[in-house]
VOKE-544002 format. One line per field, with one value per residue: residue in three letters; x, y, z of N, C-alpha, C, CB in turn; residue number from 1. Coordinates in Angstrom, 3 decimals, always signed. Glycine has a CB too. Layout:
<recs>
residu (ALA/...)
n.c1 (X/...)
n.c2 (Y/...)
n.c3 (Z/...)
ca.c1 (X/...)
ca.c2 (Y/...)
ca.c3 (Z/...)
c.c1 (X/...)
c.c2 (Y/...)
c.c3 (Z/...)
cb.c1 (X/...)
cb.c2 (Y/...)
cb.c3 (Z/...)
num (NUM/...)
</recs>
This chain:
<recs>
residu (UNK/UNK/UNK/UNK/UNK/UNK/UNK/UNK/UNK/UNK/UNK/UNK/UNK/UNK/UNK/UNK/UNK/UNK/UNK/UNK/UNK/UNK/UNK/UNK/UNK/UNK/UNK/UNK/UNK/UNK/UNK/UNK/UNK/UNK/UNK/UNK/UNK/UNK/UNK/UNK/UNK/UNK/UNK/UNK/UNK/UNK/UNK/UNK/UNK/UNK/UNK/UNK/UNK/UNK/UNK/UNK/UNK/UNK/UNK/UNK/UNK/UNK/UNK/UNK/UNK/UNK/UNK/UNK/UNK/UNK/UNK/UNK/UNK/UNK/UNK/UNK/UNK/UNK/UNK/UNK/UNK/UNK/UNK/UNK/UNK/UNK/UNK/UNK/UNK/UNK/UNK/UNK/UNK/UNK/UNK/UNK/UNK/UNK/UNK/UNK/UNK/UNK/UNK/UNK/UNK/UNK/UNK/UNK/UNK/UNK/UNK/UNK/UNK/UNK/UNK/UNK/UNK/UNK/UNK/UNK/UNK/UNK/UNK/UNK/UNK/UNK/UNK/UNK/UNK/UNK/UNK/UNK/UNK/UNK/UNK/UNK/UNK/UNK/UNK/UNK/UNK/UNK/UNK)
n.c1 (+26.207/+24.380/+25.979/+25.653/+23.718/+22.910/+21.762/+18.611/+16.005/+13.526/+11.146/+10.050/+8.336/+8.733/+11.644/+13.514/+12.876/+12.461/+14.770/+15.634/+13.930/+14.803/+17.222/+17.103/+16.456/+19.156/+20.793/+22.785/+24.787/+25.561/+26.214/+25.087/+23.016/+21.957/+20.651/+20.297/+19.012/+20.875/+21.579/+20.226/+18.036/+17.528/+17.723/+15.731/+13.482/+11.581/+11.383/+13.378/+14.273/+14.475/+15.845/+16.687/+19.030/+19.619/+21.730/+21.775/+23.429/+23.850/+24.617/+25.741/+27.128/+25.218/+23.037/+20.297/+18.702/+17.292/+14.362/+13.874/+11.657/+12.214/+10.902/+8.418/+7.005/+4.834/+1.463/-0.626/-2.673/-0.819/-0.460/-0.425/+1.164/+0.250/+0.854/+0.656/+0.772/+1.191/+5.186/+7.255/+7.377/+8.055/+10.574/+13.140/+14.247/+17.381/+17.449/+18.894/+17.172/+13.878/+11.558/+12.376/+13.185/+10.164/+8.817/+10.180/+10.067/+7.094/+7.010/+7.982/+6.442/+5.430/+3.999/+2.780/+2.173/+1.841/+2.636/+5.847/+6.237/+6.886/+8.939/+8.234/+10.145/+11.577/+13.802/+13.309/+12.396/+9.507/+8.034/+6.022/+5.903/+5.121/+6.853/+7.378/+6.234/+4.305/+5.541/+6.170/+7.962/+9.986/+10.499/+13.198/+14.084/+17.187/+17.069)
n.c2 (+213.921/+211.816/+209.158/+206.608/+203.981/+201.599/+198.939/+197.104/+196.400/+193.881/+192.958/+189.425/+185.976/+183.312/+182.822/+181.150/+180.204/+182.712/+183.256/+181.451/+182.244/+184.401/+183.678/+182.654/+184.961/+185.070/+186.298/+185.926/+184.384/+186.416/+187.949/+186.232/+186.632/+186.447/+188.311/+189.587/+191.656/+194.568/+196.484/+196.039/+195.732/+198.968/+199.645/+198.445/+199.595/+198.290/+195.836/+193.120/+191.855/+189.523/+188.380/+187.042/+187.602/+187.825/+188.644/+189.413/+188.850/+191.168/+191.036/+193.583/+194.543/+194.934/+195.256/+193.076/+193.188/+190.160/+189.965/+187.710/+187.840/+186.907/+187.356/+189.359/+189.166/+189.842/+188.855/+189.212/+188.916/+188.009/+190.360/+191.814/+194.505/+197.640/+199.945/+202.479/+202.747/+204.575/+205.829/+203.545/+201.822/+200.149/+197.987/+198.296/+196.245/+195.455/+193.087/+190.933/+189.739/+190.064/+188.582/+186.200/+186.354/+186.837/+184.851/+183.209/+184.140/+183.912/+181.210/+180.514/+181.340/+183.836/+187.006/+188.239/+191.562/+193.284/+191.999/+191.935/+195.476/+197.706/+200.994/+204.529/+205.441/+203.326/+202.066/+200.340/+197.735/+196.749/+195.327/+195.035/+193.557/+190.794/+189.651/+186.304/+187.514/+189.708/+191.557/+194.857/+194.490/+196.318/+195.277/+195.705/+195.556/+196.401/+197.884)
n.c3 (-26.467/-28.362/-30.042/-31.523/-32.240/-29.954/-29.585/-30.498/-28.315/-27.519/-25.805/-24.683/-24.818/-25.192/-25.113/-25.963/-28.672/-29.811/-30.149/-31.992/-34.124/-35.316/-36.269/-38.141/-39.910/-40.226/-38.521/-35.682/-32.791/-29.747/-27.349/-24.285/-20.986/-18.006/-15.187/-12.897/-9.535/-7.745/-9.362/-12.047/-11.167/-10.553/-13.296/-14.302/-13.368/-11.180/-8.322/-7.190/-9.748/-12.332/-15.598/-18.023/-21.078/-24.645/-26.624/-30.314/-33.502/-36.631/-40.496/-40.720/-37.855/-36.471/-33.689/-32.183/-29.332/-27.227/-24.869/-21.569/-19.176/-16.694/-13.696/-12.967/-15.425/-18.698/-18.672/-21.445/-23.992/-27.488/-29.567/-32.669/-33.649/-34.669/-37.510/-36.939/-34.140/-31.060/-29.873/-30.050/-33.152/-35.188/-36.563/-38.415/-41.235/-43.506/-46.322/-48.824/-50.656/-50.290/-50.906/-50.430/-47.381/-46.591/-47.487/-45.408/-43.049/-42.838/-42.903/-40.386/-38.086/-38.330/-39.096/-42.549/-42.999/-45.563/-49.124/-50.938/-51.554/-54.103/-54.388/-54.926/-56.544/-57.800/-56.070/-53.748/-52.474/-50.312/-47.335/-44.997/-41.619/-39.083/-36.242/-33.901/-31.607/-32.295/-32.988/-34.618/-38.073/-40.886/-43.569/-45.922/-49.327/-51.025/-54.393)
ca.c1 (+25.037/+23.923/+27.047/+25.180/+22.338/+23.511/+20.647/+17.320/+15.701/+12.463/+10.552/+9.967/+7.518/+9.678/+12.967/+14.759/+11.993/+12.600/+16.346/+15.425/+13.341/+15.443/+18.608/+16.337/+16.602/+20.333/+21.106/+24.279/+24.445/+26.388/+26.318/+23.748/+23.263/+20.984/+20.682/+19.456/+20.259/+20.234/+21.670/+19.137/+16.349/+17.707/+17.438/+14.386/+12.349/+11.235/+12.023/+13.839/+13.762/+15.576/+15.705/+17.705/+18.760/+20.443/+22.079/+22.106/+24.071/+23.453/+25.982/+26.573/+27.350/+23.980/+22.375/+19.288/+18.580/+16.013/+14.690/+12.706/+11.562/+11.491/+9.932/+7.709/+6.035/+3.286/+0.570/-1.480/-2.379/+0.110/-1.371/+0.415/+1.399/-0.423/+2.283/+0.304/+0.947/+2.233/+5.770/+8.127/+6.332/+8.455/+12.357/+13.571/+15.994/+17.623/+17.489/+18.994/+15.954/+12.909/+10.383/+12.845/+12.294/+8.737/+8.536/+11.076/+8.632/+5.889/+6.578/+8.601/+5.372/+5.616/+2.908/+2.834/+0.873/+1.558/+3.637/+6.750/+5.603/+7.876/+8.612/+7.802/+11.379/+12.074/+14.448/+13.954/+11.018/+9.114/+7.067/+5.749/+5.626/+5.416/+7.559/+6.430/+5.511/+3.209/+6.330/+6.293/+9.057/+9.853/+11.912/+13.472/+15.623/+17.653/+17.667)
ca.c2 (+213.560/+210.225/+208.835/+205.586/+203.026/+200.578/+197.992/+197.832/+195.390/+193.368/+191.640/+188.381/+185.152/+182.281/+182.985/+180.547/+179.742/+183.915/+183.882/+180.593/+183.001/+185.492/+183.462/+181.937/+185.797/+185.976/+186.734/+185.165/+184.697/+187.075/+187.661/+186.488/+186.285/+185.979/+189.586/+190.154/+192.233/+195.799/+197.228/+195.832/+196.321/+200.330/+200.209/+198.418/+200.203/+197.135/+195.412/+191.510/+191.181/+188.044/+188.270/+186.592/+188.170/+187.019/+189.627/+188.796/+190.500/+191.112/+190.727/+194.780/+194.535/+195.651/+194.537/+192.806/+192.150/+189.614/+189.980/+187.246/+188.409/+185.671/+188.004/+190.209/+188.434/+190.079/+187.709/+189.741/+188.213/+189.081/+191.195/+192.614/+195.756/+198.367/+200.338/+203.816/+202.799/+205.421/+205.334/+202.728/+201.682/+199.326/+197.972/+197.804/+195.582/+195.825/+192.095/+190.806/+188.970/+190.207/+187.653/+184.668/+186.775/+187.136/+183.527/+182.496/+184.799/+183.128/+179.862/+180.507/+181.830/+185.309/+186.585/+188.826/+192.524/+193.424/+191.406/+193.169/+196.942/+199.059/+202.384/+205.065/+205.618/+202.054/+202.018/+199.348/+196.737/+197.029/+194.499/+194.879/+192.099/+190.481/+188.195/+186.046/+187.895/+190.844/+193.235/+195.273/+194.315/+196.622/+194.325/+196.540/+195.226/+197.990/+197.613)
ca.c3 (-27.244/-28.671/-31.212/-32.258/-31.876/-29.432/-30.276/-30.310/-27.247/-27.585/-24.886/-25.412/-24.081/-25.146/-25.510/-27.641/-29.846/-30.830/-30.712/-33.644/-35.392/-35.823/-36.548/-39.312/-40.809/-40.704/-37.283/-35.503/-31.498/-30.059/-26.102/-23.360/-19.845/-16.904/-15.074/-11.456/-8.374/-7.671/-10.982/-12.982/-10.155/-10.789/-14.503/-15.127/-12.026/-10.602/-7.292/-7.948/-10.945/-13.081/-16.594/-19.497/-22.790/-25.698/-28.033/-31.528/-34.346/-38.415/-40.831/-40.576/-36.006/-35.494/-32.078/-32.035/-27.275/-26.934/-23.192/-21.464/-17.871/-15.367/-12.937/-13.706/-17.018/-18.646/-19.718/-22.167/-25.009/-28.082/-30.872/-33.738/-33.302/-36.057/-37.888/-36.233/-32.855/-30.856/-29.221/-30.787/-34.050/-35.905/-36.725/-40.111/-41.597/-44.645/-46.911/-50.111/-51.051/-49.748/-51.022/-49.459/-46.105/-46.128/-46.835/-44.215/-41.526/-42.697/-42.461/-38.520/-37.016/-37.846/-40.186/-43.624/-43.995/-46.933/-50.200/-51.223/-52.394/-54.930/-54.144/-56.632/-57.321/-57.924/-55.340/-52.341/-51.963/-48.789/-47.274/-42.992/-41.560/-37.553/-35.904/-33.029/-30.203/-32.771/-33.240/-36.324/-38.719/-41.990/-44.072/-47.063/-50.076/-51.920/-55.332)
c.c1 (+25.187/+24.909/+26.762/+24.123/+23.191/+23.141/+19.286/+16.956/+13.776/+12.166/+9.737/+8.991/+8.379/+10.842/+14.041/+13.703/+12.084/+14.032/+16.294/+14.979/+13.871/+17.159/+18.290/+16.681/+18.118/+21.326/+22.425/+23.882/+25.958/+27.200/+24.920/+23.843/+22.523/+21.290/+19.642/+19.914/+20.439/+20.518/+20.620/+17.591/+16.489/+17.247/+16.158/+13.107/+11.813/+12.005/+11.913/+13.311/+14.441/+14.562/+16.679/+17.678/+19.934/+20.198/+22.441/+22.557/+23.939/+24.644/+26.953/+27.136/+26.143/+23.361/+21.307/+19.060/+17.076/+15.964/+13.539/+12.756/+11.164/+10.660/+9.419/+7.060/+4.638/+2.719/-0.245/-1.333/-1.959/-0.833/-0.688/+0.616/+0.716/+0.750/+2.069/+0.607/+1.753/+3.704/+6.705/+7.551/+6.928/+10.203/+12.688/+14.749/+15.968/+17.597/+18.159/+18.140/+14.329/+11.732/+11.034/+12.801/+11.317/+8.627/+8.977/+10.169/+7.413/+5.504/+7.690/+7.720/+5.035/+4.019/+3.348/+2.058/+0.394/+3.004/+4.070/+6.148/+6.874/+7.754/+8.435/+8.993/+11.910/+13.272/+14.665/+12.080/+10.660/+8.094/+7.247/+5.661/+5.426/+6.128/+6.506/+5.816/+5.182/+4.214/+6.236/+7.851/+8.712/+11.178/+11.938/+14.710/+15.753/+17.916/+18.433)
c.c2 (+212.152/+210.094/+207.639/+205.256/+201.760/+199.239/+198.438/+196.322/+195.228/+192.502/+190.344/+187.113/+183.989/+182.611/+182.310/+180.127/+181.669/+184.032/+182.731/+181.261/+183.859/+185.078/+182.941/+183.203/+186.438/+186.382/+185.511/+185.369/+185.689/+186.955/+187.025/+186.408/+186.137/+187.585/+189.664/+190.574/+193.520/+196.360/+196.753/+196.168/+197.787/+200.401/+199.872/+199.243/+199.325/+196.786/+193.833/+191.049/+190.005/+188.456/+187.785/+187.603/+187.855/+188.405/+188.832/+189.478/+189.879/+191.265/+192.613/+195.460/+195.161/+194.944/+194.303/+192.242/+191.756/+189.566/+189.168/+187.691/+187.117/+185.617/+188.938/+190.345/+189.204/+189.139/+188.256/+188.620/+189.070/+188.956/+191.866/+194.072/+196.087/+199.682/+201.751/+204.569/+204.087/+205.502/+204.401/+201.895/+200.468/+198.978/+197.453/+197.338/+195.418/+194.075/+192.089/+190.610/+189.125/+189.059/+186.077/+185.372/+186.264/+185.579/+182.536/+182.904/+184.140/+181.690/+179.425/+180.772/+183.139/+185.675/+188.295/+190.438/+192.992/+192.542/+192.483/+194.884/+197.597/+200.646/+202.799/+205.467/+204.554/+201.083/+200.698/+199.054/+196.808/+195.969/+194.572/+193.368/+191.685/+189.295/+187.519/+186.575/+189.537/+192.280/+193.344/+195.556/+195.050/+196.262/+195.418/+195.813/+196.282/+197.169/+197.688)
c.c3 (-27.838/-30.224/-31.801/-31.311/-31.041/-29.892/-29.945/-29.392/-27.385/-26.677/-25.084/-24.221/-23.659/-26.144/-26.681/-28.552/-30.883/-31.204/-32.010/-34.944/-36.091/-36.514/-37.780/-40.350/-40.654/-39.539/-36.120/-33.862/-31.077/-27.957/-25.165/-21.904/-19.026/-15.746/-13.770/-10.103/-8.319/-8.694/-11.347/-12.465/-10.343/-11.985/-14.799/-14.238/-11.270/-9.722/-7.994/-8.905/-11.290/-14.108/-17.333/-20.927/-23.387/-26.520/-29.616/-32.742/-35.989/-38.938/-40.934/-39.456/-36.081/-34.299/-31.935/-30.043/-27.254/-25.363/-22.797/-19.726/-16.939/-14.295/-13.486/-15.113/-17.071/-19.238/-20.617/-23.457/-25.928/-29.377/-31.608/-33.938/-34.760/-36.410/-37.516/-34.867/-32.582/-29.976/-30.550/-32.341/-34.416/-35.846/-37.441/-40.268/-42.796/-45.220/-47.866/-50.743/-50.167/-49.722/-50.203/-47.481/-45.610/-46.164/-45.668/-42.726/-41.599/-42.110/-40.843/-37.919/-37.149/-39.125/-41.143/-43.313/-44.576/-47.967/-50.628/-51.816/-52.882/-54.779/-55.369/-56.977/-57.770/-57.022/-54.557/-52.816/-50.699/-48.612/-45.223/-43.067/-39.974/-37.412/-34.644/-31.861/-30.973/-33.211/-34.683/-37.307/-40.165/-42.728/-45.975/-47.792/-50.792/-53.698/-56.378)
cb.c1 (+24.804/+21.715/+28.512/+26.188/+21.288/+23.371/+20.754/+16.229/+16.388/+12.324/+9.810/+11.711/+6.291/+8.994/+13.404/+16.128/+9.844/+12.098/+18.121/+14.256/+12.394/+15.442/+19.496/+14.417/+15.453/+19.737/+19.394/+26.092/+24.103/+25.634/+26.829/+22.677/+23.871/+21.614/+20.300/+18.637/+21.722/+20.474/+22.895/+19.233/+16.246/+18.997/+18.302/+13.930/+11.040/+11.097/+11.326/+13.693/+13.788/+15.685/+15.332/+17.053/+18.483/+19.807/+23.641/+21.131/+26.394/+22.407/+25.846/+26.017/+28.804/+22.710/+22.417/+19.102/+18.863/+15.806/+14.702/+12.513/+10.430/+12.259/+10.278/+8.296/+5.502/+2.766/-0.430/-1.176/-3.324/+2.000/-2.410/-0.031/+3.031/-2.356/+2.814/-0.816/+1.566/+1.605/+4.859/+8.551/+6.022/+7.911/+13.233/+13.594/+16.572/+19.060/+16.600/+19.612/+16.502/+12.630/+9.913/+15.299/+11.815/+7.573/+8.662/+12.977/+7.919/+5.564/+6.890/+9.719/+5.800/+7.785/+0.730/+2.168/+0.448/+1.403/+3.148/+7.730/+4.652/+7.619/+9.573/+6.619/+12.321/+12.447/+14.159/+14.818/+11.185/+8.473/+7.413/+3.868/+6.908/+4.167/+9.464/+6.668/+6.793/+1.937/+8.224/+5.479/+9.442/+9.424/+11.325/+13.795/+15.828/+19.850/+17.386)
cb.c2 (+214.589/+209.984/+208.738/+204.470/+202.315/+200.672/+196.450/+198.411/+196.128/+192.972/+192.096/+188.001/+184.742/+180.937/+182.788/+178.737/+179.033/+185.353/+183.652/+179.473/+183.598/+186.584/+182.574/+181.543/+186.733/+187.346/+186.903/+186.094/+183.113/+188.674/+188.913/+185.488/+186.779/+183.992/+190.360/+189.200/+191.782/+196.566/+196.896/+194.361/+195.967/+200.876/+199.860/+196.646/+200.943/+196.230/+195.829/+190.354/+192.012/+185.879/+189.095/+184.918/+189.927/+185.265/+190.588/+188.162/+191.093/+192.358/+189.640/+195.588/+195.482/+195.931/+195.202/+191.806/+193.576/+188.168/+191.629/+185.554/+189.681/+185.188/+188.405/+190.920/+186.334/+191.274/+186.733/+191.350/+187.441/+188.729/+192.216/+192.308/+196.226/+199.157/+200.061/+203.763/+201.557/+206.216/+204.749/+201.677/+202.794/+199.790/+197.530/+198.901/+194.067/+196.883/+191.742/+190.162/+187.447/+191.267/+187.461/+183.983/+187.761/+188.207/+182.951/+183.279/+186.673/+183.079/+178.638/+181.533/+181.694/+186.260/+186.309/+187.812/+192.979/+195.304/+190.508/+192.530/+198.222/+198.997/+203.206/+206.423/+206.211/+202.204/+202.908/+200.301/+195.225/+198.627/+192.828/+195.721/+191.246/+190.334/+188.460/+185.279/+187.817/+191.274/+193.453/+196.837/+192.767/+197.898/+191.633/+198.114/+193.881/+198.990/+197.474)
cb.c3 (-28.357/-28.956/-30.760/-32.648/-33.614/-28.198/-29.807/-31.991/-25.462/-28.561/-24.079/-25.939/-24.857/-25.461/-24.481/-27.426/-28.984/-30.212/-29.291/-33.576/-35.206/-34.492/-35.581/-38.995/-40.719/-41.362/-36.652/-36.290/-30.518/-31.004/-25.627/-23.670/-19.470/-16.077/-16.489/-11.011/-8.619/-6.663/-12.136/-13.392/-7.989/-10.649/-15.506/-15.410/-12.442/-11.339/-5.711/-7.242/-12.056/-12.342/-16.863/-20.154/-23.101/-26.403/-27.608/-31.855/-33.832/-39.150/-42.641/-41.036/-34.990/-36.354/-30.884/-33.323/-25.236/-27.636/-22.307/-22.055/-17.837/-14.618/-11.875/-13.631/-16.863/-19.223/-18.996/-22.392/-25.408/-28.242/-30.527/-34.856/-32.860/-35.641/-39.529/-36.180/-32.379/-30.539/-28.083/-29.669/-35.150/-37.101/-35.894/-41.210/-40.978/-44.739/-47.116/-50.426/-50.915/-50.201/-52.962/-50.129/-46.153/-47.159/-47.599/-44.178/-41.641/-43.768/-44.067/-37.878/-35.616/-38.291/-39.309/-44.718/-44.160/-47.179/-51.358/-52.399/-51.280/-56.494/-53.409/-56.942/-56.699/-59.090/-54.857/-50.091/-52.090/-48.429/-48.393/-42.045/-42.281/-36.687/-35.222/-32.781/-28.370/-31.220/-32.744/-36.404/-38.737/-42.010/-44.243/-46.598/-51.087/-51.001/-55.447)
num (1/2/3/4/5/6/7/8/9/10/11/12/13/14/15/16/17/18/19/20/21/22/23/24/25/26/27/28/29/30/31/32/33/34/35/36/37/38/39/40/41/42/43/44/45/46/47/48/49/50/51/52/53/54/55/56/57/58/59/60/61/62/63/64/65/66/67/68/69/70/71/72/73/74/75/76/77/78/79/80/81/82/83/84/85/86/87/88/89/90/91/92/93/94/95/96/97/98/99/100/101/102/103/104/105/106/107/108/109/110/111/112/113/114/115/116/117/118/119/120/121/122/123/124/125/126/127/128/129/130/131/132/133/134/135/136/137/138/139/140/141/142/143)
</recs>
């Protein structure tokens, strides 16, 4: 059975402009590589693929895999995920400083949806938020 979270993997448009964004909140480089050839044509289901991804790690080893697809690109336009969606919803990270966050996302490209909120135990600040390519980020400081 499942003994940890390996990471969590996000598909991505432009690649180093997200591994910037995210190193902006803290994030360190870790491994990356360039990935094509029948393993990867097995895992992702797809015939020739090529993709890059850059792992990036938080100061507690957690695994952030950015993945940009060289083949097989979707072009949709990107839209902020809604925190209802069904399927993968969101991916929370813990902060010291929540409000130096939200402003650090704001002013990288990413955008706000709600300013910090207090739980009713007083506990942890919460504030959603998106990075650049519409994913839903729930940035939590403990207090």
């Amino acid at each position: 059975m499942i003994s940890s979270i390996r990471h969590t993997g996000i598909v991505v448009r432009d690649l180093s402009k997200s591994v910037e964004f995210y190193k902006k909140l803290g994030f360190t480089d870790h491994e990356k590589a360039i990935e094509e050839g029948e393993f990867i044509d097995q895992v992702t289901g797809f015939t020739n693929v090529k993709l890059e991804w850059v792992k990036l790690k938080a100061q507690d080893g957690s695994l952030l895999e950015l993945l940009k697809y060289h083949s097989h690109p979707l072009n949709e336009k990107i839209s902020n995920q809604d925190s209802n969606q069904l399927g993968c919803s969101h991916v929370a990270f813990t902060v010291e400083d929540i409000d130096k966050t939200c402003t650090v996302i704001q002013n990288e490209g990413g955008s706000i949806v709600n300013p910090p909120a207090l739980s009713k135990d007083n506990k942890v600040k919460v504030s959603y938020c998106h990075d650049l390519e519409g994913v839903l980020m729930e940035i939590v400081e403990v207090l």
